[in-house]
DRENGU-612551 format. One record per residue (C-alpha): residue number from 1; residue in one letter; x, y, z. Coordinates in Angstrom, 3 decimals, padded with zeros to 6 digits. Layout:
+-----+------+----------+----------+----------+
| pos | code |       xx |       yy |       zz |
+-----+------+----------+----------+----------+
| NUM |    a |        X |        Y |        Z |
...
+-----+------+----------+----------+----------+
This chain:
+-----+------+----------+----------+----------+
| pos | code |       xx |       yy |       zz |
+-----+------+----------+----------+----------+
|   1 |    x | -076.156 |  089.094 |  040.888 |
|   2 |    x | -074.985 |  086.079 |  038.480 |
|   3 |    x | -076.396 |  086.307 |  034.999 |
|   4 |    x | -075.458 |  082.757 |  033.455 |
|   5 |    x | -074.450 |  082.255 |  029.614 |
|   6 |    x | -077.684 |  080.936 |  028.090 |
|   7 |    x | -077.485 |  077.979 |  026.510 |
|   8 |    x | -079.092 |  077.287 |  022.654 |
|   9 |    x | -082.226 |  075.578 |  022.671 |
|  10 |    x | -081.172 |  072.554 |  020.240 |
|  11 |    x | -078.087 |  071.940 |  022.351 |
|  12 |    x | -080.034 |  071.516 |  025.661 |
|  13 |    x | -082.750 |  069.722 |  023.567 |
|  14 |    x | -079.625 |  067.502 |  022.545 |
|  15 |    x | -078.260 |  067.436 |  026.294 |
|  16 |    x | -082.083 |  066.138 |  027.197 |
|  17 |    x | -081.969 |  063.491 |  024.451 |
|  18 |    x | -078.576 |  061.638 |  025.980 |
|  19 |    x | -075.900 |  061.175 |  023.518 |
|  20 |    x | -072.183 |  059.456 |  023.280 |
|  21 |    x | -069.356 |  062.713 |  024.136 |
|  22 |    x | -065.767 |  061.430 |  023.618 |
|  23 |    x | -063.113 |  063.094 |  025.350 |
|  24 |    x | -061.244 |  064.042 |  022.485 |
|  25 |    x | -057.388 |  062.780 |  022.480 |
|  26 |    x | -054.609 |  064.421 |  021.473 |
|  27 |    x | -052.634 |  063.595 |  017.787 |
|  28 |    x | -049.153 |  064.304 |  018.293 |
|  29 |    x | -046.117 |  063.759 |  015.662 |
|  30 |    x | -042.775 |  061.574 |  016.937 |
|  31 |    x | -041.281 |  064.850 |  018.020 |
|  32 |    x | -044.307 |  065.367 |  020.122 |
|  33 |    x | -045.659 |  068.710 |  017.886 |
|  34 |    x | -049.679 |  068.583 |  017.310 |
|  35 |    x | -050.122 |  066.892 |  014.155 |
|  36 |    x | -053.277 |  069.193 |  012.764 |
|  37 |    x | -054.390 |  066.672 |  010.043 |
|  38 |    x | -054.641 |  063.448 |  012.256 |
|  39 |    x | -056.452 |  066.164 |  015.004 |
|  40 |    x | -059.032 |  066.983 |  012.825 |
|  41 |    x | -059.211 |  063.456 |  011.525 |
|  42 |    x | -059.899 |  062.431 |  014.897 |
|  43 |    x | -062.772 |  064.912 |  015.554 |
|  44 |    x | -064.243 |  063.545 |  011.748 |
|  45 |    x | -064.045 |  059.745 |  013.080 |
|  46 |    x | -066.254 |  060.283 |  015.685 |
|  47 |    x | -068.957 |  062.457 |  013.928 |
|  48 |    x | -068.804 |  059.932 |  011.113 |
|  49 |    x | -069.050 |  057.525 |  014.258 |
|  50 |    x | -072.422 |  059.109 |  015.042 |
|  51 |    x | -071.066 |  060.928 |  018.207 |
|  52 |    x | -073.171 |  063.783 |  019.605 |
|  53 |    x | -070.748 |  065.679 |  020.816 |
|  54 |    x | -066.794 |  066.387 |  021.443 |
|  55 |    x | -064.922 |  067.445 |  024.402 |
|  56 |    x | -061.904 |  068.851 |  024.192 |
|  57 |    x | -059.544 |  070.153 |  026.203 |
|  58 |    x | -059.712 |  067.972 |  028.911 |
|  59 |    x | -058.104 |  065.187 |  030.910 |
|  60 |    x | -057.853 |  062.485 |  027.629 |
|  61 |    x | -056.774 |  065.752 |  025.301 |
|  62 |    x | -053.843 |  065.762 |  028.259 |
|  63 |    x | -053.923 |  069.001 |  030.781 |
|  64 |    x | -050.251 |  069.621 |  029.331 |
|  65 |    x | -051.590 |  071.129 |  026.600 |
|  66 |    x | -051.796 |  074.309 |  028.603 |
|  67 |    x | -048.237 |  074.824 |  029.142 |
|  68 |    x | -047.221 |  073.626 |  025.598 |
|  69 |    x | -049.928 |  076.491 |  024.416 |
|  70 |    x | -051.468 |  073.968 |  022.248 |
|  71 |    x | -055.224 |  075.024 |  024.316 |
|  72 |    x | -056.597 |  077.573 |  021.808 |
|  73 |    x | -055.090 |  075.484 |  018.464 |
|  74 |    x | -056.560 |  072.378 |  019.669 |
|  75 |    x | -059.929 |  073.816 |  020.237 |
|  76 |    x | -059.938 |  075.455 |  017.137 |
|  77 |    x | -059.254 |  072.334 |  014.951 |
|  78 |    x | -062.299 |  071.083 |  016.767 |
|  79 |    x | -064.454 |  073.616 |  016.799 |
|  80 |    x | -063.673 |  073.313 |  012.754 |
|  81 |    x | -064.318 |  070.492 |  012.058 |
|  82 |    x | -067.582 |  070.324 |  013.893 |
|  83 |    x | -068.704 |  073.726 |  012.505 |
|  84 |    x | -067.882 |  072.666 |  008.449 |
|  85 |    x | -069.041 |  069.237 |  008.862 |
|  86 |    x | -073.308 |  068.079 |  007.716 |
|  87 |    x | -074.853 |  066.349 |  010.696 |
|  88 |    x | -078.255 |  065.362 |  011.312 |
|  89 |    x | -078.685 |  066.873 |  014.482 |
|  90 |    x | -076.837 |  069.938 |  016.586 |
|  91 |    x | -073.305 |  068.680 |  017.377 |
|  92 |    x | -072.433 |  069.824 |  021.347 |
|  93 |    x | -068.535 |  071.507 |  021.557 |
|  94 |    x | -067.892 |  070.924 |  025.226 |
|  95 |    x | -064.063 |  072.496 |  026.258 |
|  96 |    x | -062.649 |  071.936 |  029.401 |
|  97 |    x | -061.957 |  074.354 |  031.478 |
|  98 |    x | -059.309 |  073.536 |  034.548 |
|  99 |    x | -057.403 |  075.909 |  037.551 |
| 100 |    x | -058.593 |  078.396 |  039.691 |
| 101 |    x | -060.955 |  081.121 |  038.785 |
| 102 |    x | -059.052 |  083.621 |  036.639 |
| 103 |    x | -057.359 |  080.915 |  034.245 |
| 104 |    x | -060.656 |  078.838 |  034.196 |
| 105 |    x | -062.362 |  082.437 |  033.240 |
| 106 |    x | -060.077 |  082.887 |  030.735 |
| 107 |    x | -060.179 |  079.652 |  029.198 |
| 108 |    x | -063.762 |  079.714 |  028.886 |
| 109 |    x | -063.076 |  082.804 |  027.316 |
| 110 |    x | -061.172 |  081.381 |  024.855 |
| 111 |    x | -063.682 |  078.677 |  024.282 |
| 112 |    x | -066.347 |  081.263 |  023.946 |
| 113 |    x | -064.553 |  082.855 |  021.778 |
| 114 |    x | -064.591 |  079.537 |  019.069 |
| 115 |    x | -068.281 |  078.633 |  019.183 |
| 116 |    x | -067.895 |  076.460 |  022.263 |
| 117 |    x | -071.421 |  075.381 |  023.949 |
| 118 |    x | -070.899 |  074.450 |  027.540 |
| 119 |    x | -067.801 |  073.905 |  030.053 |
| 120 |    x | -066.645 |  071.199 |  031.662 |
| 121 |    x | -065.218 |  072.718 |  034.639 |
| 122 |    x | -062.730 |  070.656 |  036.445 |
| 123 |    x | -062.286 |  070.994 |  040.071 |
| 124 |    x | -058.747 |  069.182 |  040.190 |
| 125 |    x | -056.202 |  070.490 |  041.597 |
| 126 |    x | -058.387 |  072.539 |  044.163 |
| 127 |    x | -058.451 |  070.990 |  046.958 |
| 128 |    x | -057.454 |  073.284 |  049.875 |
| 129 |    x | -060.849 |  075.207 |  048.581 |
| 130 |    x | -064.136 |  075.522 |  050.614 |
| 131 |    x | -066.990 |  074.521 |  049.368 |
| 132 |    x | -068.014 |  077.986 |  049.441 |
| 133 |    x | -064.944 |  078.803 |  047.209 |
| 134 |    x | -065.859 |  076.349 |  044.531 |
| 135 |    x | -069.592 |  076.434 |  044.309 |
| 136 |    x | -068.451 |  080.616 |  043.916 |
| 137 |    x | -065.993 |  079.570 |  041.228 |
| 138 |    x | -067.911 |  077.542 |  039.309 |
| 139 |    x | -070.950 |  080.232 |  038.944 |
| 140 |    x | -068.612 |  082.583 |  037.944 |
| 141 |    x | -067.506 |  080.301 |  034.646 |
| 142 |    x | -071.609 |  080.424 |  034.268 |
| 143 |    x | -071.087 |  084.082 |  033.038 |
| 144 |    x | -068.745 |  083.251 |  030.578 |
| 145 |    x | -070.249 |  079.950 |  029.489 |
| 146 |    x | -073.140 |  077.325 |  030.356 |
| 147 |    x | -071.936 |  074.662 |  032.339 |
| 148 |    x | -071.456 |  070.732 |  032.175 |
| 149 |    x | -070.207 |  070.417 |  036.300 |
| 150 |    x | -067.694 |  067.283 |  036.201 |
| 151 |    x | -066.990 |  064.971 |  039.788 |
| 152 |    x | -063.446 |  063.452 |  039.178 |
| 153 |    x | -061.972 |  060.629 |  040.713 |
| 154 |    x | -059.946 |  061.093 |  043.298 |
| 155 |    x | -057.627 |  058.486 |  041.993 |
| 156 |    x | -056.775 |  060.925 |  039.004 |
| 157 |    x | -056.799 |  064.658 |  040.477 |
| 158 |    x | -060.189 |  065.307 |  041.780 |
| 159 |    x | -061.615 |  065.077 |  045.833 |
| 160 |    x | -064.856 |  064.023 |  047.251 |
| 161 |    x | -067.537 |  066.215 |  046.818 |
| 162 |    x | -070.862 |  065.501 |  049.064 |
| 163 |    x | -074.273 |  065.492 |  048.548 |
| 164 |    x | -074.738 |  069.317 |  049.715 |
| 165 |    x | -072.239 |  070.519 |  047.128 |
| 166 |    x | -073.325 |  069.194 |  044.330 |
| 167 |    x | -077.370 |  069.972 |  045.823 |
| 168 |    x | -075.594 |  073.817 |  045.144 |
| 169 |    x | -074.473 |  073.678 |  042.058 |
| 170 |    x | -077.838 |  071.759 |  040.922 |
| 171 |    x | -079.567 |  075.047 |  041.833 |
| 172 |    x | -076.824 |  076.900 |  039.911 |
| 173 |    x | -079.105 |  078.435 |  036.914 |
| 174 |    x | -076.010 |  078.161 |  034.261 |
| 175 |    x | -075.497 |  074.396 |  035.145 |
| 176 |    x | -077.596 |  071.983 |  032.514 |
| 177 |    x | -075.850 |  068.633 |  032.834 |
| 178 |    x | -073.408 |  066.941 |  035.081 |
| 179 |    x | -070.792 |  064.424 |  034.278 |
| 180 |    x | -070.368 |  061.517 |  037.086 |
| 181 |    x | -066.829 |  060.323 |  037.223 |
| 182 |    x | -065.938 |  059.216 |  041.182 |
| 183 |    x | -065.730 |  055.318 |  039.677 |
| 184 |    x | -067.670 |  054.874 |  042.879 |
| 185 |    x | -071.460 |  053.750 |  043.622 |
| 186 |    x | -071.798 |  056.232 |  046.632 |
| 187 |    x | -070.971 |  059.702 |  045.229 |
| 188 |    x | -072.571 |  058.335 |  041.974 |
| 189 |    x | -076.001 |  058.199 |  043.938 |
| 190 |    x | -074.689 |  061.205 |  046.116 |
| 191 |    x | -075.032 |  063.466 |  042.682 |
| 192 |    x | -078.218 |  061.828 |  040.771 |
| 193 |    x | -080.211 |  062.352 |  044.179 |
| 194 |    x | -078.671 |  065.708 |  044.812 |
| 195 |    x | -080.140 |  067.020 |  041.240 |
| 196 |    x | -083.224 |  064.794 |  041.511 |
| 197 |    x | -084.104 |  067.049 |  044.949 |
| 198 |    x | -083.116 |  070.222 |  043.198 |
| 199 |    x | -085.297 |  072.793 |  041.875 |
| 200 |    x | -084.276 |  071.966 |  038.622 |
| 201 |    x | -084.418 |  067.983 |  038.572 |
| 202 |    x | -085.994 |  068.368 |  034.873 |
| 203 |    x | -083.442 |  070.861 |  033.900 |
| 204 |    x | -080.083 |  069.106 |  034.804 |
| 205 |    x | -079.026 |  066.016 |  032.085 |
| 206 |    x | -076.609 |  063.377 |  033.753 |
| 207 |    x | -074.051 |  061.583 |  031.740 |
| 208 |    x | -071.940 |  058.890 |  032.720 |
| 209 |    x | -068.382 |  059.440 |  032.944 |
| 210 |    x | -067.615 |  055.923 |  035.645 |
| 211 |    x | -065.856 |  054.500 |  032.565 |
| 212 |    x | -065.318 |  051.377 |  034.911 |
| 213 |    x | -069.779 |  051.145 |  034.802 |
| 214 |    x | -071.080 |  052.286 |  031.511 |
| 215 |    x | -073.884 |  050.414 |  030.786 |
| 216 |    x | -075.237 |  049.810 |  033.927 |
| 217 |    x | -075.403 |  053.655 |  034.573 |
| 218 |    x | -077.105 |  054.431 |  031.062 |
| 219 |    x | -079.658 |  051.172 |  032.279 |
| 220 |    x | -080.565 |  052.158 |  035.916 |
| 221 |    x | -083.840 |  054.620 |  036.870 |
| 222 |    x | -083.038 |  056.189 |  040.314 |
| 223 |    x | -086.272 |  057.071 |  042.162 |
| 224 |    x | -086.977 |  058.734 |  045.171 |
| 225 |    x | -089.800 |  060.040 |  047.156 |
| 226 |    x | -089.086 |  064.030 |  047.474 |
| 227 |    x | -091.792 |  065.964 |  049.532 |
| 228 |    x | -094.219 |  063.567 |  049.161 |
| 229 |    x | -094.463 |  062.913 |  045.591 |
| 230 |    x | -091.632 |  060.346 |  043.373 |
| 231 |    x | -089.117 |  061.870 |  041.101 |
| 232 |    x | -087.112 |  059.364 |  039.101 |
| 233 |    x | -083.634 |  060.053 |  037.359 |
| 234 |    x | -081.874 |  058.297 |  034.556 |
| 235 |    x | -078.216 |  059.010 |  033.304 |
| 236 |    x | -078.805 |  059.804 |  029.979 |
| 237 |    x | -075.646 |  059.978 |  028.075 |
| 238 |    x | -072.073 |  059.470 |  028.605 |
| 239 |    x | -069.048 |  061.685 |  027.892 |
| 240 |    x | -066.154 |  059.249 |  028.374 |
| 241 |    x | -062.709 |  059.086 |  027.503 |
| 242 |    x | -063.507 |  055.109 |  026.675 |
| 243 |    x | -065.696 |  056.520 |  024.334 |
| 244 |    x | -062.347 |  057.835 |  022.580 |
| 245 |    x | -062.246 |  054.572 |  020.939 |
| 246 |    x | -064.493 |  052.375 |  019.599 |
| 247 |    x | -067.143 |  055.294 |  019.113 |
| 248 |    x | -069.264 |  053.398 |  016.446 |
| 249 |    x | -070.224 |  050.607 |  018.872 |
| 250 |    x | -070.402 |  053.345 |  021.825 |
| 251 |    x | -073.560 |  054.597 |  019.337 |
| 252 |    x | -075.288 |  051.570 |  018.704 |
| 253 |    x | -074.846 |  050.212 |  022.495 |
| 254 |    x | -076.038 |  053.758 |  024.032 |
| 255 |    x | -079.158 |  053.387 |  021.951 |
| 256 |    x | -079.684 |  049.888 |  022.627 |
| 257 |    x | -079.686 |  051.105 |  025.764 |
| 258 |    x | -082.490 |  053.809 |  025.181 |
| 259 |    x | -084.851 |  051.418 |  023.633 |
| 260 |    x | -084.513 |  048.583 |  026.368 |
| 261 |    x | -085.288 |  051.210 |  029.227 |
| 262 |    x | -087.980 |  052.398 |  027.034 |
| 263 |    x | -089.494 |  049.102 |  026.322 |
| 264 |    x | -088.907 |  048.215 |  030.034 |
| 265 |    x | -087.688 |  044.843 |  027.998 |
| 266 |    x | -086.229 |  042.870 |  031.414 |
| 267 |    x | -084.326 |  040.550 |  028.934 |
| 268 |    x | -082.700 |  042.600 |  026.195 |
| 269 |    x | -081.886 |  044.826 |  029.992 |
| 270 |    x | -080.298 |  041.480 |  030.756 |
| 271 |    x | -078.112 |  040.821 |  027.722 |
| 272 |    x | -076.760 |  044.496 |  027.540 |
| 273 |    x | -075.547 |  044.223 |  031.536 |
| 274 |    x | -073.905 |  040.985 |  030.203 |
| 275 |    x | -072.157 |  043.560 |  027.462 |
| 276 |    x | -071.415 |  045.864 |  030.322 |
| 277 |    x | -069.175 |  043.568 |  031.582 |
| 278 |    x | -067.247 |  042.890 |  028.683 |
| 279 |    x | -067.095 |  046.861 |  028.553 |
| 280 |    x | -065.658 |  047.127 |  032.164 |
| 281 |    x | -063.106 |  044.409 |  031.467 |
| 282 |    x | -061.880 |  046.457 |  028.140 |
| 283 |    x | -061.883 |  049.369 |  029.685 |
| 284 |    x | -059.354 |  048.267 |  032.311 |
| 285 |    x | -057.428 |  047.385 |  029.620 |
| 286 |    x | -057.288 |  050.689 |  027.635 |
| 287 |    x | -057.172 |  052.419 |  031.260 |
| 288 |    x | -054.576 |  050.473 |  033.134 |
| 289 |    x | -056.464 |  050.010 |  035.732 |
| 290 |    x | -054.050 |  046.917 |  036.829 |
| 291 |    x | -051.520 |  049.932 |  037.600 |
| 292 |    x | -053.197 |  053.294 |  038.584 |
| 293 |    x | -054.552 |  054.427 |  035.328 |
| 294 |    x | -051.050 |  055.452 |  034.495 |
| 295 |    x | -051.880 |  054.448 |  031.111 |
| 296 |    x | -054.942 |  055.673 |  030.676 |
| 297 |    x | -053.887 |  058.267 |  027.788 |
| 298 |    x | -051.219 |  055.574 |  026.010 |
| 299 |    x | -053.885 |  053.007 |  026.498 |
| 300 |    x | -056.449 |  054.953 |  024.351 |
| 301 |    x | -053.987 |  056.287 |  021.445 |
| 302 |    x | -052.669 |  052.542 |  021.307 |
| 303 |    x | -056.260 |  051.390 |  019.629 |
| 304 |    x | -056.668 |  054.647 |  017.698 |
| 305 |    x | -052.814 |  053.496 |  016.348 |
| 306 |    x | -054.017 |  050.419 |  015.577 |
| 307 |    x | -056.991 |  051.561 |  013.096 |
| 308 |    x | -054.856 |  054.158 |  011.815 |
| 309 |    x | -056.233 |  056.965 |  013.609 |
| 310 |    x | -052.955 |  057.939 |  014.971 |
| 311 |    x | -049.638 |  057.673 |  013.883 |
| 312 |    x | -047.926 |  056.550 |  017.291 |
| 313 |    x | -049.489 |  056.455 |  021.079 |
| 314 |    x | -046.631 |  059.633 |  021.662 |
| 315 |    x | -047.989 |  061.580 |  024.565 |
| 316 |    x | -046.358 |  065.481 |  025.526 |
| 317 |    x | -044.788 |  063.756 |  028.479 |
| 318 |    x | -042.456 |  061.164 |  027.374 |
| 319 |    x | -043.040 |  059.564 |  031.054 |
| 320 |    x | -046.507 |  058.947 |  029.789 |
| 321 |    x | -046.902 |  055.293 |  028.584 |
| 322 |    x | -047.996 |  051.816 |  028.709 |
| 323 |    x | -047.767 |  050.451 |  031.847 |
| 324 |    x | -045.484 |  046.751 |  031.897 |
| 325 |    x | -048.251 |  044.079 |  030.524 |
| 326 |    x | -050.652 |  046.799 |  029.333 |
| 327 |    x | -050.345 |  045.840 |  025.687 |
| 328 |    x | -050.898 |  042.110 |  026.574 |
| 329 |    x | -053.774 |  043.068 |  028.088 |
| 330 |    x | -055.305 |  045.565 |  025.389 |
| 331 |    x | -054.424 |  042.340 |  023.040 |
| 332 |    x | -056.306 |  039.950 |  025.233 |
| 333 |    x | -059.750 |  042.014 |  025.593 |
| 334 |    x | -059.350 |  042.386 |  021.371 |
| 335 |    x | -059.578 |  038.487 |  020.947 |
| 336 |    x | -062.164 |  038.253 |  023.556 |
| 337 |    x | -064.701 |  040.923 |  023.000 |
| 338 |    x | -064.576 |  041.417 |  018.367 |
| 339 |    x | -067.857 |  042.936 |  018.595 |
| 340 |    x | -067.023 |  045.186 |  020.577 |
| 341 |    x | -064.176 |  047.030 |  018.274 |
| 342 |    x | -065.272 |  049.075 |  015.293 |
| 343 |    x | -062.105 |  048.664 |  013.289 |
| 344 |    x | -064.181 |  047.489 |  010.234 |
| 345 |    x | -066.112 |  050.738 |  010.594 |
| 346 |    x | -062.785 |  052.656 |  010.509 |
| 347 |    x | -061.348 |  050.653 |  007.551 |
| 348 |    x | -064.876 |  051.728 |  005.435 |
| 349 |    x | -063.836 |  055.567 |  006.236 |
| 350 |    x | -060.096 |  055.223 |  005.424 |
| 351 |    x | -061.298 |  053.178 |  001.855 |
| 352 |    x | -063.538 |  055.521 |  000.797 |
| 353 |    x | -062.792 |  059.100 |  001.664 |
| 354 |    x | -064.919 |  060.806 | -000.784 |
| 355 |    x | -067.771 |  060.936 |  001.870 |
| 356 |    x | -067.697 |  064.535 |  002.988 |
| 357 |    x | -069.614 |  063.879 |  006.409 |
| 358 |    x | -066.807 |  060.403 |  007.249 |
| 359 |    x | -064.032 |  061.547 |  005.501 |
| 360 |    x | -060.728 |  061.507 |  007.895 |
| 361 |    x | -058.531 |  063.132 |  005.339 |
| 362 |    x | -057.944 |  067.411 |  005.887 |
+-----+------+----------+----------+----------+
């Protein structure tokens, strides 16, 4: 019998609440060696950014890390950071967690190990497995640690996953939120129904992770009628690798979006899907969407560069870069959409780094 990791009260009271999760990128030198200060400056930029929570380890932290054994030093840096700096509220460590069972088991280990709260368990790379094989795998990582279940795009390493498999892992005790990445309407509504006819429909948080839909995720209420009686579902939170950069204004528009839903305010609803847009259209910028997300990664460290973040947009695969007309296009959404970059946010950290809690120095 499974006996799932429990999870700590203020994180799942966290979870409940919805907050903004980057997925944590990489800082890497011109040699392509981890660059520890601009890591942990990184993971201080987006708590000073009023982020709820990191994830690291995953797709935007770049999968190589594995091989290049920068997994455990990269978490650490994190896990830090987080751990030595003030907050108002309970920050949530979220590591990824990738590969069949034993590596996944180990790396949650590791993860464990450093303080880590939940897993984000990716299923890429699997996809000769049953169902019955990965609804078994991912209950085992439950032992180890609580679980954030992820649905990847296809387009980027995952597989489609139906409504019956993710109806199993929402009765999967250890699971407590899932992250909805298919950048597709279908197998969006395939995993907010599945959960909202679970058992454990009040238990299980969703956060947004169709970085090509933001805003109208965090502004929909899904309802359905389940045995008789209606259970509604909102996306609460998002844990995005566009919320890598621009965090500040990730904050403020996440709880814009809170308040309108809250208010049931039809018009301020209104203006923030007119945002959305100008989200969407950025993010296929930053993601190369024009070219296969091939620059997804170089996308994202070319606007930390730019704010000083990052030295360089250097990723552990020299193959990795922008894609032909990417930069234009990462140019053209910064003229169109200035209040949509935090860059004078950034500039108020850099110029005074005496503040403890938004200091980006080591």
């Amino acid at each position: 019998m499974t006996h799932p990791a429990s999870l700590r009260p203020e994180i799942a009271a966290r979870l409940h609440q919805g907050v903004v999760i980057p997925a944590h990128p990489l800082a890497l030198t011109p040699d392509r060696a981890l660059d520890a200060e601009r890591q942990a400056g990184l993971t201080r930029y987006y708590l000073a950014a009023g982020a709820g929570g990191v994830a690291v380890g995953v797709h935007t932290t770049q999968f190589a890390i594995r091989a290049a054994g920068l997994y455990e030093p990269v978490l650490r840096i994190a896990a830090g950071v987080v751990d030595a700096t003030p907050a108002p509220a309970p920050v949530i460590k979220i590591a990824g967690v990738v590969g069949p069972t034993a590596p996944a088991l180990a790396e949650a280990k590791i993860a464990a190990g450093l303080g880590y709260d939940l897993a984000l368990v990716s299923l890429g790379g699997l996809t000769d497995w049953s169902e019955d094989e990965l609804v078994a795998h991912v209950e085992r990582v439950t032992e180890v640690l609580p679980l954030f279940g992820f649905y990847l795009q296809p387009s980027v390493g995952g597989r489609p996953l139906p409504y019956g498999f993710w109806r199993r892992i929402a009765e999967l005790a250890g699971v407590h939120a899932i992250k909805i990445a298919p950048f597709n309407r279908y197998q969006t509504l395939d995993v907010v129904r599945a959960v909202a006819e679970s058992s454990r429909a009040e238990e299980i948080m969703l956060y947004t992770g169709n970085d090509d839909n933001i805003i109208p995720d965090l502004l929909t209420t899904y309802r359905f009628d389940v045995n008789g009686r209606t259970v509604e579902k909102r996306i609460v939170g998002g844990l995005l690798g566009h919320w890598a950069v621009w965090t500040h204004t990730a904050v403020e528009l996440l709880a814009a979006c809170h308040a309108a839903v809250a208010a049931k305010d039809g018009e301020r609803i209104g203006e923030l899907l007119t945002t959305g847009v100008a989200v969407t259209d950025s993010n296929a910028a930053f993601f190369d969407s024009a070219n296969g997300f091939r620059g997804c990664i170089a996308g994202i460290h070319e606007v930390l560069r730019r704010q000083g973040l990052l030295a360089g947009r250097w990723c552990l695969d020299p193959k990795e870069a922008l894609s032909p007309g990417q930069l234009a296009e990462i140019d053209r959404v910064y003229a169109a959409y200035p209040a949509l970059n935090d860059d004078a946010f950034v500039a108020s950290l850099h110029a005074d780094p005496t503040r403890q809690h938004a200091s980006l120095s080591c």
